[in-house]
N, C-alpha and C positions, 0 to 999 in steps of 0.2 A: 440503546445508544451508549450508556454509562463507562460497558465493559465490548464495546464494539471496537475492534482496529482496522484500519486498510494493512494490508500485507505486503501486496503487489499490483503492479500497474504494468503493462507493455502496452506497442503500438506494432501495426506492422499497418505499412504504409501499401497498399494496394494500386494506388493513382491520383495525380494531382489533385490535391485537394480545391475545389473549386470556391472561389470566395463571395462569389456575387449571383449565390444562388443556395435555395433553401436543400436543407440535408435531413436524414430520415435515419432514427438510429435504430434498432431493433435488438433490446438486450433479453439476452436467455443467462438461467444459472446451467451450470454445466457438470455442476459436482456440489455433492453434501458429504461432508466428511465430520464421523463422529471421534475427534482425539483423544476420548476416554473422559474419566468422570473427573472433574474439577480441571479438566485440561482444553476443554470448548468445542465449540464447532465451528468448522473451518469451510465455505461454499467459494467456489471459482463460476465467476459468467465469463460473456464475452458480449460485445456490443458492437455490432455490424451495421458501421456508416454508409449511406449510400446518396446518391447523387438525387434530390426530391423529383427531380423532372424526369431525366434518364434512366432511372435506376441504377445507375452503372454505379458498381460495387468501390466504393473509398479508401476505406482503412477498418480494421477490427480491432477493438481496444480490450485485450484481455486483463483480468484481475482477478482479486480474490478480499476477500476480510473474513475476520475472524469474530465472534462471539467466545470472552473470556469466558461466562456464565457456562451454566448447563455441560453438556458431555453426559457422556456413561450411556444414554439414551439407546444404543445400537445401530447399527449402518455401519458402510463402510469405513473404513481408519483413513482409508487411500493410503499414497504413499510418503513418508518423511523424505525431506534432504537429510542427506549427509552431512552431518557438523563440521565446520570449518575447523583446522586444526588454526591457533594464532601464531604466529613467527616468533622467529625463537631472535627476536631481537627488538629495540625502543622502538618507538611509531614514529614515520617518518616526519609528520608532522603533529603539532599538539595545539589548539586551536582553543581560546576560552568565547563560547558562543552562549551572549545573551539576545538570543531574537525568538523563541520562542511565541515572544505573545502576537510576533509580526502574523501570525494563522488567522488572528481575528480578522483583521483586514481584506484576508483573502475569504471570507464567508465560513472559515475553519471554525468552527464552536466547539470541536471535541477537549471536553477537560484534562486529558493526559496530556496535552502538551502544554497548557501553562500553571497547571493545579495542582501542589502537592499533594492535598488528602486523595482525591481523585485517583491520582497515579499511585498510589499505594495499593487504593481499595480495587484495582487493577492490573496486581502485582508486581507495580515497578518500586524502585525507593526513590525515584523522584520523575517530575515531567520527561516523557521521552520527545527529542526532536522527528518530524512528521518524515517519513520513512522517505518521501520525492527529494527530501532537503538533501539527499546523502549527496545525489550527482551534481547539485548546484555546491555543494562543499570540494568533491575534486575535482571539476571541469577548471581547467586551464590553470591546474595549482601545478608546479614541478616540484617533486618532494626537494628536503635539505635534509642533511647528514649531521 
């Protein structure tokens, strides 16, 4: 867990989601990927909701985390994205966010979001903000100039 990340999360919504009735997830890994040595392993599941009574298929919540440790091991690399190139101009907006430790609350325990040493010895130079926080950061923001 020390050197563990979540990466990625999607949803793909299949049919209403039913509220007053029990649900049945069914999670498979879908991918192991060796990113080299000192660079981790990187596995993507997926987790197929389905209706406890009906069966009738829900939503599938795809994802992925990472393992900083280990690598070099062998197996596939899989495939990299493409690096964003950054804008060739100031950020539209600039934000000083201390909510980092607000993770406790949500059952979040992972040390690199509120731990310095931690996020070091997990090659950040400090706490990194929990990857879901990006979309609660621009939903309904309108940049300024």
């Amino acid at each position: 867990m020390r050197k563990t990340l979540h990466v990625f999360q999607g949803l793909e919504l299949l049919n209403p989601i039913p509220l007053d009735r029990k649900l049945i997830g069914n999670t498979r890994i879908t991918g192991v990927y060796d990113k080299g040595a000192g660079r981790g392993i990187l596995w993507t599941y997926e987790n197929r909701i389905q209706d406890g009574m009906s069966g009738v298929p829900i939503c599938i919540l795809h994802g992925a985390s990472m393992c900083l440790a280990d690598g070099g091991v062998g197996g596939p690399r899989g495939q990299s994205q493409p690096k964003r190139a950054f804008p060739d101009r100031p950020a539209d907006i600039v934000r000083d966010i201390k909510t980092l430790p607000i993770y406790r609350l949500s059952g979040d325990y992972n040390p690199f979001h509120v731990d310095p040493s931690m996020a070091k010895e997990g090659g950040f130079s400090r706490p990194i903000l929990h990857g879901a926080a990006r979309s609660e950061l621009r939903g309904g923001q309108s940049p300024r100039r």
